[in-house]
C-alpha positions as CSV (number, residue, x, y, z in Angstrom):
1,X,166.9,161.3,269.7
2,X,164.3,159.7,271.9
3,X,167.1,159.5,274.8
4,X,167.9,163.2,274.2
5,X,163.9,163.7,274.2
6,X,163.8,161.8,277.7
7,X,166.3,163.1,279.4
8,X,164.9,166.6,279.0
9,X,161.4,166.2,279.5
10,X,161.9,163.6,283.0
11,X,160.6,160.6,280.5
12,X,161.2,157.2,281.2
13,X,161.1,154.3,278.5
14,X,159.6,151.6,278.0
15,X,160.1,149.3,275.5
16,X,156.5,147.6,274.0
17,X,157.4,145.7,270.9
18,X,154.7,145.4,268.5
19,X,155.9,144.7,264.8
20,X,153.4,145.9,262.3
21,X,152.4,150.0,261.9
22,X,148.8,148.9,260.9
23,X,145.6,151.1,260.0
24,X,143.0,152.6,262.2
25,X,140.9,150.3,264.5
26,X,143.5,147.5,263.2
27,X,144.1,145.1,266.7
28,X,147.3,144.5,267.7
29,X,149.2,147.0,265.7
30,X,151.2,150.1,266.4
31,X,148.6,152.5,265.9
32,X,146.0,150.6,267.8
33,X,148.8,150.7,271.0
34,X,149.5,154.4,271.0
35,X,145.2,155.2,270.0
36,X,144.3,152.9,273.1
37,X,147.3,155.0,275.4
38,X,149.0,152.0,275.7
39,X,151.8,153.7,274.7
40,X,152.9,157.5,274.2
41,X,155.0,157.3,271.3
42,X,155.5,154.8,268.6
43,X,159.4,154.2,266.7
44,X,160.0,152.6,263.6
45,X,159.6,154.1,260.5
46,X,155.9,154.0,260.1
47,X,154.1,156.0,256.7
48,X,152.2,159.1,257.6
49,X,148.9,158.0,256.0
50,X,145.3,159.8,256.3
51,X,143.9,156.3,257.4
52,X,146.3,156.9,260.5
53,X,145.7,160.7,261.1
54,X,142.4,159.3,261.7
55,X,143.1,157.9,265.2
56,X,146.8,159.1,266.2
57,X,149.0,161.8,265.6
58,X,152.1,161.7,263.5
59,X,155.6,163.8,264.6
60,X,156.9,165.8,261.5
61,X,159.0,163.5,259.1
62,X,162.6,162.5,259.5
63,X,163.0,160.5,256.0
64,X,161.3,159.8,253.0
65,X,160.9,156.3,251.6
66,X,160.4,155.2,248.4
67,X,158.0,152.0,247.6
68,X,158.6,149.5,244.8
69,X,158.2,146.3,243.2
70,X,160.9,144.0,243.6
71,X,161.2,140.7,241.5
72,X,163.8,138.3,240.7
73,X,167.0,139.4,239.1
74,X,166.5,139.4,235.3
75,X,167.7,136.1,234.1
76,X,170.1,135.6,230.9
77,X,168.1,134.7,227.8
78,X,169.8,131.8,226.3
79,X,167.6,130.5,223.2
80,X,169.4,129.6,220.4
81,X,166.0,131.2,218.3
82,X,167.1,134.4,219.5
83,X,169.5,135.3,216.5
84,X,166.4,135.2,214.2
85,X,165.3,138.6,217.0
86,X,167.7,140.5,215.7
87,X,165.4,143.0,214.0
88,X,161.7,143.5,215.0
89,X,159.3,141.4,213.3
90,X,158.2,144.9,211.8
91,X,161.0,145.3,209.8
92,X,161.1,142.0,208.2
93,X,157.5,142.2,207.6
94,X,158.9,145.4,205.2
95,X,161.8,143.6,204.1
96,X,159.0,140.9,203.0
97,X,157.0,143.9,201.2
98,X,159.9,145.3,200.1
99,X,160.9,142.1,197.9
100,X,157.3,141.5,196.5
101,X,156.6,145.5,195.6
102,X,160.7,145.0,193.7
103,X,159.6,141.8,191.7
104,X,155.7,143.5,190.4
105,X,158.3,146.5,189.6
106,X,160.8,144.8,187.8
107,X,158.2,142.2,186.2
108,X,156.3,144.9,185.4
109,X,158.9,146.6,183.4
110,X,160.0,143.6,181.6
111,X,156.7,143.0,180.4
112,X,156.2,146.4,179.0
113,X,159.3,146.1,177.4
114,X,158.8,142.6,175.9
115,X,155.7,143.6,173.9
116,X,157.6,146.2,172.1
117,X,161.1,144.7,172.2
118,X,161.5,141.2,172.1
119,X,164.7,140.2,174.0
120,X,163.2,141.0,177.0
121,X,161.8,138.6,179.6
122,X,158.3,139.1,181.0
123,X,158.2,136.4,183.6
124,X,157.3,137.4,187.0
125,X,159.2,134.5,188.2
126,X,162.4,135.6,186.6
127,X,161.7,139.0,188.3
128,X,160.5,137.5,191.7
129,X,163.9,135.6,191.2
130,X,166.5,138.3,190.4
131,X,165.6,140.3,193.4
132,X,165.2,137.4,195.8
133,X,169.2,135.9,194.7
134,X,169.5,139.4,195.1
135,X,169.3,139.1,198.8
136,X,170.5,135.0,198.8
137,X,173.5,135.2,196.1
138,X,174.8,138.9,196.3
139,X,175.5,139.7,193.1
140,X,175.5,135.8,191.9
141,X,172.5,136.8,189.8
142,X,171.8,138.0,186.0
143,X,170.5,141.5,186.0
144,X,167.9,143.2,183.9
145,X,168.8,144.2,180.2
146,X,167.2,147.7,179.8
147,X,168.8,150.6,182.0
148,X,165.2,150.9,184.0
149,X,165.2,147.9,185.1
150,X,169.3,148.3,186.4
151,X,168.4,151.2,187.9
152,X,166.0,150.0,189.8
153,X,167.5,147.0,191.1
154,X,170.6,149.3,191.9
155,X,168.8,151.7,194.3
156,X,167.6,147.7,195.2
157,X,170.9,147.0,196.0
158,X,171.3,150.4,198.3
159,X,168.4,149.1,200.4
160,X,170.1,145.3,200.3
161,X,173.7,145.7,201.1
162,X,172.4,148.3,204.1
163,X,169.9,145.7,205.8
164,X,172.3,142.9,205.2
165,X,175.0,144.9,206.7
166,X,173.1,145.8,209.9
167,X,171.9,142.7,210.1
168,X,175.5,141.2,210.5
169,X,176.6,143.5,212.8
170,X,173.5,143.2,214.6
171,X,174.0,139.5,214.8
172,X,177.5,139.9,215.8
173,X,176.8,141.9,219.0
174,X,174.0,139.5,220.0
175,X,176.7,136.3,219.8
176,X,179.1,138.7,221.6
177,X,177.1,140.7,224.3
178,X,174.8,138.5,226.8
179,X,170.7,139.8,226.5
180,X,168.6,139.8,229.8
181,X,164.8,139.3,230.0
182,X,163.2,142.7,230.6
183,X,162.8,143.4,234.4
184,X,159.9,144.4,235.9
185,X,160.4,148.5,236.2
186,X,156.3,149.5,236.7
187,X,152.6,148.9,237.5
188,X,152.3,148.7,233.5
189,X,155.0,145.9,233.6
190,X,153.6,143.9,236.1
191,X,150.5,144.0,235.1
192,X,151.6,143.0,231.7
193,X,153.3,139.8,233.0
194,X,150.5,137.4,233.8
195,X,152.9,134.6,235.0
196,X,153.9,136.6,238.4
197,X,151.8,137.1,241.5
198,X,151.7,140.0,242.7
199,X,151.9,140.0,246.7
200,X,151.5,143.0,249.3
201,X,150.9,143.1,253.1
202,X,147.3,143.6,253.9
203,X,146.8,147.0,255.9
204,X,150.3,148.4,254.7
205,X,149.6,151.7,252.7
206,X,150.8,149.6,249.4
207,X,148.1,147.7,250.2
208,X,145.6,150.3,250.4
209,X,146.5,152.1,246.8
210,X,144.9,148.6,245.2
211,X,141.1,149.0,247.1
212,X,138.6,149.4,244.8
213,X,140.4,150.3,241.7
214,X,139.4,148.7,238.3
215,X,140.8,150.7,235.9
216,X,144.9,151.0,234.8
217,X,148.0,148.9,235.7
218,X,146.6,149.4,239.1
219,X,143.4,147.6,238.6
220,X,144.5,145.0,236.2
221,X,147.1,144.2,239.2
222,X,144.5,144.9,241.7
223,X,142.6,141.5,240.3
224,X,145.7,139.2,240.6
225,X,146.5,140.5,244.3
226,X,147.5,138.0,246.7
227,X,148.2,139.4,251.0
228,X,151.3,137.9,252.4
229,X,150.2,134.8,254.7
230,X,152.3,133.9,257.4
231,X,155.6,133.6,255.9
232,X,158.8,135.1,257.6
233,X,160.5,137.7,255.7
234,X,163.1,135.1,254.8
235,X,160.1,133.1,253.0
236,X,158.7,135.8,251.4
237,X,161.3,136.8,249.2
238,X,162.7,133.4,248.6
239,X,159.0,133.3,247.0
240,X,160.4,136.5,244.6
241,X,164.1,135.0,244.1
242,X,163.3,131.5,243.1
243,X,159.9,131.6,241.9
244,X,157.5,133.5,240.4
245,X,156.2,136.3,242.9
246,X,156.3,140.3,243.2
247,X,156.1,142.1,246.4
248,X,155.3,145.5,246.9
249,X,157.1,147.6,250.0
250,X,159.6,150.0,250.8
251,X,163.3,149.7,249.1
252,X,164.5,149.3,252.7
253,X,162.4,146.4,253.4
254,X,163.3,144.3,250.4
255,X,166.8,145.1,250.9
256,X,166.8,143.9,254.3
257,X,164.5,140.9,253.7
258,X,167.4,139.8,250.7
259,X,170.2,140.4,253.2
260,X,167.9,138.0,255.8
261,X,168.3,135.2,252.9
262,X,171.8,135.4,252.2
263,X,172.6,135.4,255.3
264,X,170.7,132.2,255.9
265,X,171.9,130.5,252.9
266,X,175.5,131.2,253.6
267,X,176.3,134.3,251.6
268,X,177.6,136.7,254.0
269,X,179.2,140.3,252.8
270,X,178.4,143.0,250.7
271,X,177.3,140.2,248.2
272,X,174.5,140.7,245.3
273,X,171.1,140.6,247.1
274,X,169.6,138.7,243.4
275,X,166.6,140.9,243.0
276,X,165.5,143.9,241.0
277,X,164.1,147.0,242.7
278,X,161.1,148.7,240.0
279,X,163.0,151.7,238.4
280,X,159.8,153.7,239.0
281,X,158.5,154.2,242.4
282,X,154.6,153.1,243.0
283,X,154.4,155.5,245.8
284,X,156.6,157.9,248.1
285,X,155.8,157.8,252.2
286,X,156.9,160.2,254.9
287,X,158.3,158.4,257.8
288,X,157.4,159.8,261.2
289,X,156.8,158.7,264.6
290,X,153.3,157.8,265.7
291,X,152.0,159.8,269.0
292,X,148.8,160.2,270.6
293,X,146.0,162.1,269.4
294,X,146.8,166.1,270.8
295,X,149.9,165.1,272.8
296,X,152.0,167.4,274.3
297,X,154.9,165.8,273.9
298,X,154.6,165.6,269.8
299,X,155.8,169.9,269.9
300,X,158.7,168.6,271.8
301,X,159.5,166.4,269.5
302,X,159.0,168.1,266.2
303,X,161.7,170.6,267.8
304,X,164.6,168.0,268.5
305,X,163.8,166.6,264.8
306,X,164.1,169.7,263.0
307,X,167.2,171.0,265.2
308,X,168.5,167.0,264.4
309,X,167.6,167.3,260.2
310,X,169.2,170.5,259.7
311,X,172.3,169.2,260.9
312,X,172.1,166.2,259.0
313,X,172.2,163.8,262.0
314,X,168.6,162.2,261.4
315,X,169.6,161.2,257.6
316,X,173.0,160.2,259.4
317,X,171.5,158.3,261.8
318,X,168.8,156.8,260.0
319,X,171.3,155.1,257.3
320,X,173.7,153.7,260.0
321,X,170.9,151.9,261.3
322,X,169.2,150.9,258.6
323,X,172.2,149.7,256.1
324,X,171.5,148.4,252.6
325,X,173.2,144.9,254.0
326,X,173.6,143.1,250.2
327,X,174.1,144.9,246.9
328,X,171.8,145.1,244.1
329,X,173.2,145.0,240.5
330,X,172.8,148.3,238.7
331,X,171.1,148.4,234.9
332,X,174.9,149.1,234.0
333,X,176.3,145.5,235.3
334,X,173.9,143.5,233.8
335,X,173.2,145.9,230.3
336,X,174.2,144.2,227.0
337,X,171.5,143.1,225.1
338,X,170.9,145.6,222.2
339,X,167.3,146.5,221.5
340,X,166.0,145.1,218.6
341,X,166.0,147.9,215.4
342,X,162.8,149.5,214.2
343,X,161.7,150.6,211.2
344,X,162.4,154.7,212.4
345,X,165.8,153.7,212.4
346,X,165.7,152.2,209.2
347,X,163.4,154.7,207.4
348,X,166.2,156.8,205.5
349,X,167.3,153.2,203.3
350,X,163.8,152.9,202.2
351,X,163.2,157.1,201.2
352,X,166.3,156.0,199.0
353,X,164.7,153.3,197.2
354,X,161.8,155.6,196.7
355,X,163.9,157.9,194.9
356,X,166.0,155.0,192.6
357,X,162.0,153.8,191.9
358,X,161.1,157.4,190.9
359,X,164.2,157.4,188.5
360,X,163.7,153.8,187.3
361,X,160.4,155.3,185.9
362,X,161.5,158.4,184.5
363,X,164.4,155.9,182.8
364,X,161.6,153.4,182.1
365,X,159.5,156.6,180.0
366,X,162.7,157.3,178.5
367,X,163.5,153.6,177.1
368,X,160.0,152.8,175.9
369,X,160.1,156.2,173.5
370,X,163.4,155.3,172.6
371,X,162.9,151.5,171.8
372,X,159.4,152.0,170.2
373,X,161.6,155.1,167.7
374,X,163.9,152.0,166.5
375,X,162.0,150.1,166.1
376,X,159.6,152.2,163.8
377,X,162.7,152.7,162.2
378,X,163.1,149.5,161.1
379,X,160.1,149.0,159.3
């Protein structure tokens, strides 16, 4: 496009390479070249920010790119405790309620039964004990006497053989189905994992999103900020890959910066680049060419990039020359671990028990009238 640009306009170039885009009254940058009229007109894809406007003047946009975190690859979790994860610690917690609320119940109803009739036992450790082999034995248990009391600990039963049943499937799928950490996908995340640094070029616009802000996912990561030093790009993301950092730029630029790193370490090919791009962007930049302030030659260009973008040939352009290099696993490929359940998803089992308790009662009503007439009777 710039050749096109030159040959029509009598231009000749002149190539002044200066690697960072920078911000206004930023030495030794791109935007303190072309302010200064060191140079006409800046490549590279360079953000159109405000900061910027401030001191050059941008061409109209030719691509859009999309900022992110990227971090490691999520790793596979491989603690043995993780069968006990099954369910949330919710539901057990419920399950644990569940078993206590039974055996007042079913103690309860025993006891009012004993004072009138005898044969029945009113120990709350027999009750706490029938509903707890309940869950331990299946079915290896005595069960209570009166018809309240087996109607309760059948609706009991409902609730048991469901949770038991989930539970082993549940626990199945986990021995079967490999579970990854949960990656990194947002501000919130990464501001919710205190054990990674969180690392951004200073005078990039990524950088700029973090000054002064307190409050959020932004300002909780704004406090554990670190600026990239002097590392090379190979470096830097070896820092994200193998240990415990985050960096913040455009999907592009970690892509490449993976690529540099297998290439140095022998992985050549459309290999796995072993990091995770943030499923949600942190911010979206037009990409534009850098000019100087009221240039003529900006309308020129403008008029070759729109002719070039309705054909397609920018987008074309722009992704043969900036290709992805190594290939970065989808959700899909590395998907298996099943969420753990929660207590919406089991909230149906336990309106059932409800109901059986209801109906235990109205049985439990029943009984006491009827026990209390026979034994009136037998006086």
């Amino acid at each position: 496009m710039l050749t096109m640009v030159a040959s029509n306009l009598n231009l000749t170039i002149v190539n002044k390479s200066v690697r960072s885009c920078g911000i206004a009254n930023a030495n030794g940058t791109r935007v303190t070249v072309i302010a200064n009229d060191e140079a006409d007109i800046a490549l590279g894809t360079c953000s159109i920010t405000s900061n910027r406007l401030q001191v050059v003047d941008f061409t109209e946009f030719f691509a859009v790119s999309r900022s992110s975190i990227v971090t490691r690859e999520p790793s596979l979790m491989l603690s043995p405790l993780l069968i006990f994860d099954v369910l949330s610690w919710q539901t057990w917690l419920v399950v644990g309620l569940y078993v206590v609320v039974v055996t007042v119940v079913v103690g309860g109803v025993a006891r009012v039964l004993g004072r009138v009739y005898h044969p029945y036992s009113d120990s709350l450790t027999n009750a706490f004990a029938i509903v707890t082999k309940a869950f331990l034995f299946q079915a290896h248990s005595p069960q209570p006497r009166s018809a309240s009391g087996r109607a309760l600990m059948a609706m009991s039963w409902v609730v048991i053989i469901t949770v038991a049943g989930i539970y082993s499937g549940n626990l199945t799928a986990w021995f079967s189905i490999p579970r990854y950490e949960k990656p990194v996908d947002s501000l919130a995340d990464l501001a919710g994992r205190p054990d990674l640094v969180p690392i951004v070029t200073k005078n990039d616009p990524n950088y700029m999103m973090f000054l002064n802000k307190t409050e959020g996912s932004v300002g909780a990561v704004s406090k554990r900020l670190t600026l990239r030093g002097s590392d090379t790009d190979e470096e830097l993301i070896r820092k994200v890959v193998y240990g415990k950092a985050a960096y913040m730029n455009s999907d592009r630029s970690h892509l490449s910066k993976a690529s540099k790193l297998n290439k140095l370490e022998g992985r050549l090919g459309f290999v796995p680049c072993r990091i995770h791009l943030a499923a949600e962007d942190i911010r979206q930049d037009y990409l534009g060419l850098m000019t100087n302030k009221n240039s003529w030659i900006t309308d020129q260009i403008n008029q070759r990039i729109r002719w070039l973008r309705s054909y397609g040939v920018v987008q074309y352009l722009y992704q043969q020359f900036n290709p992805p290099g190594c290939r970065v696993r989808t959700a899909g490929e590395r998907k298996g671990g099943s969420q753990s359940l929660t207590l919406r998803q089991l909230q149906g089992i336990f309106w059932v028990w409800l109901g059986g308790l209801l109906a235990a009662t109205l049985l439990l009503l029943t009984e006491m009238l009827l026990v209390r007439g026979v034994h009136d009777g037998h006086k």
